[in-house]
C-alpha positions as CSV (number, residue, x, y, z in Angstrom):
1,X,57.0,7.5,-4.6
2,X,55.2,4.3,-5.6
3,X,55.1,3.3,-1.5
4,X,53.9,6.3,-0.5
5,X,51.0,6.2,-2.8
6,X,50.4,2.2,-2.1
7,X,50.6,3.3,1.8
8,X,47.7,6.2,1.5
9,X,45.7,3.8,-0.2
10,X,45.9,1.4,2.2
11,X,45.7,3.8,5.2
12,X,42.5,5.7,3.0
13,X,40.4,1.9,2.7
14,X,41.4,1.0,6.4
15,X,39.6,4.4,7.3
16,X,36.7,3.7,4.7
17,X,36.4,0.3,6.4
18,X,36.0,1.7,10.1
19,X,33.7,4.3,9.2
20,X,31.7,1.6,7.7
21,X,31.8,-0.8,10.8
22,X,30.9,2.4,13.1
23,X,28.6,4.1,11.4
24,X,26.7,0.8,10.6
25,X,27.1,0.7,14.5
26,X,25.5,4.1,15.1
27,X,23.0,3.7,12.9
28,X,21.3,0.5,14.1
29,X,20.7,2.2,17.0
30,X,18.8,5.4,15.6
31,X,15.3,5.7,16.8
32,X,13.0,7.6,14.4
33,X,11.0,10.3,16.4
34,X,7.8,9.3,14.8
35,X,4.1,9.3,16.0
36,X,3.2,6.1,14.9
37,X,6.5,4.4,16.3
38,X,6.7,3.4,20.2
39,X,9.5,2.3,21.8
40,X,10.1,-0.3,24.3
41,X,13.2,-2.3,25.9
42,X,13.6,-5.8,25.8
43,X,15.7,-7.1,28.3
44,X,18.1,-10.3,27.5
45,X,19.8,-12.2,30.4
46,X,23.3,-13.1,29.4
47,X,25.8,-14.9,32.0
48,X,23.9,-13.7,34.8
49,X,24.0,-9.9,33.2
50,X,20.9,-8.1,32.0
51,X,21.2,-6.4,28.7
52,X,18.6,-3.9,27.4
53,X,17.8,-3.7,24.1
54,X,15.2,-0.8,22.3
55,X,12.7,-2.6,20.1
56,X,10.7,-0.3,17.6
57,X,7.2,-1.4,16.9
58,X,5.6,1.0,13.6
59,X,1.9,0.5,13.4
60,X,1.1,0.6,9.6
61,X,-0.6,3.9,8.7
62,X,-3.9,3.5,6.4
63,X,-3.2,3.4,2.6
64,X,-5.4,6.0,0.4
65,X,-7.3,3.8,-2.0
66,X,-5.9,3.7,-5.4
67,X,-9.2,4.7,-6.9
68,X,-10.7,8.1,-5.4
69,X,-12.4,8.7,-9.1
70,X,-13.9,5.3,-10.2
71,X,-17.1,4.4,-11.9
72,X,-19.4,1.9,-10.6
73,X,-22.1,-0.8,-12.0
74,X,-24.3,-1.8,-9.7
75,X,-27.5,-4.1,-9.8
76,X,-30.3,-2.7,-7.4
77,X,-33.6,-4.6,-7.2
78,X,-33.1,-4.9,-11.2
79,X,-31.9,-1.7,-11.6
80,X,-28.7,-1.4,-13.4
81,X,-27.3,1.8,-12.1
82,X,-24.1,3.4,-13.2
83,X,-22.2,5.6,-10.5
84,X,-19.7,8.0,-11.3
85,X,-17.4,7.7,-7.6
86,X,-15.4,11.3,-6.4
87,X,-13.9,9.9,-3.2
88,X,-17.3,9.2,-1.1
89,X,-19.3,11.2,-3.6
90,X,-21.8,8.7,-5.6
91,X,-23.7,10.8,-8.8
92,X,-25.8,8.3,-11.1
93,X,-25.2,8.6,-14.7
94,X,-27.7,6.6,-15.6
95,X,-29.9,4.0,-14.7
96,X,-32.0,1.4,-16.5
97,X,-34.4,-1.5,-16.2
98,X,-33.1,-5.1,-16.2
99,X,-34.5,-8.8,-15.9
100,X,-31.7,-9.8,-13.9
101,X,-32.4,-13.2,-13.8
102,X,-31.9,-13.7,-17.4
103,X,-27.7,-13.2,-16.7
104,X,-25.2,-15.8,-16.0
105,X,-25.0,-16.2,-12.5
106,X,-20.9,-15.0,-12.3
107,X,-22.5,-11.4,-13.7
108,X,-24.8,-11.5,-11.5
109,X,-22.8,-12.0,-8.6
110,X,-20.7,-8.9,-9.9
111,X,-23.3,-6.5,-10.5
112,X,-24.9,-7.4,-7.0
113,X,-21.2,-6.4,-5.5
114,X,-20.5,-3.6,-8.3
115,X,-18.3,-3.5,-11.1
116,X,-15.4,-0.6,-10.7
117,X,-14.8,0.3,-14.2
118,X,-11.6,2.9,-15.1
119,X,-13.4,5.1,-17.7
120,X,-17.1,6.2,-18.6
121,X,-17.3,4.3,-22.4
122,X,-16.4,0.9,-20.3
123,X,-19.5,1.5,-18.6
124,X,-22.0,2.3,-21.5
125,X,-20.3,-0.8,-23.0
126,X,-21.4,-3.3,-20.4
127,X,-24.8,-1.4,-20.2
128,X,-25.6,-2.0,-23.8
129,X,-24.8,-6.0,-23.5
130,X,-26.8,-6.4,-20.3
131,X,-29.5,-4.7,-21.1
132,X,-29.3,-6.5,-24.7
């Protein structure tokens, strides 16, 4: 009794192990049928035989930016102007008058790029101490 049961577990992992080695096999040559993927064959010379090989190049699709609703600080001709951002949609909140040229430079530099802020308080916050 013992035997038999050592004998179907060997004979069940020698099966487990083929499957592995042939389904790793048949799956390294799956070619996705995607849009973005062409296909092309290398060809190897080996001992005076060609070989052909397929060779998958996937051009990266764009990435949605992280932020589609954002708010924005922005300097314009000593204007600080706060954005609310909906995708490509830009609607001022507010805007105010500023001697820019009083600020460090580093702020400066931000507010002449924009500052993306997460929520709308962040924004009054940073209004209040430039304009202070």
């Amino acid at each position: 009794m013992k035997q038999n049961k050592l004998f179907s577990y060997i004979i069940m992992s020698l099966i487990c192990i083929s499957f592995g080695f042939t389904g790793g096999y048949f799956i390294g040559k799956y070619v996705p049928n995607q849009s973005n993927a062409s296909l092309q064959t290398q060809t190897q010379t080996k001992n005076d035989t060609e070989y052909s090989q397929p060779v998958i190049q996937i051009s990266p699709s764009p990435i949605p930016s992280v932020f589609t609703h954002y708010y924005l600080l922005k300097n314009e001709n000593d204007v600080l102007k706060f954005y609310e951002v909906k995708g490509d949609e830009y609607i001022l909140i507010k805007s105010i008058n500023i001697n820019s040229s009083v600020l460090p430079s580093e702020d400066r530099e931000k507010l002449k790029t924009g500052i993306k802020l997460s929520d709308k308080e962040e924004g009054f916050a940073l209004i209040e101490d430039f304009s202070s």
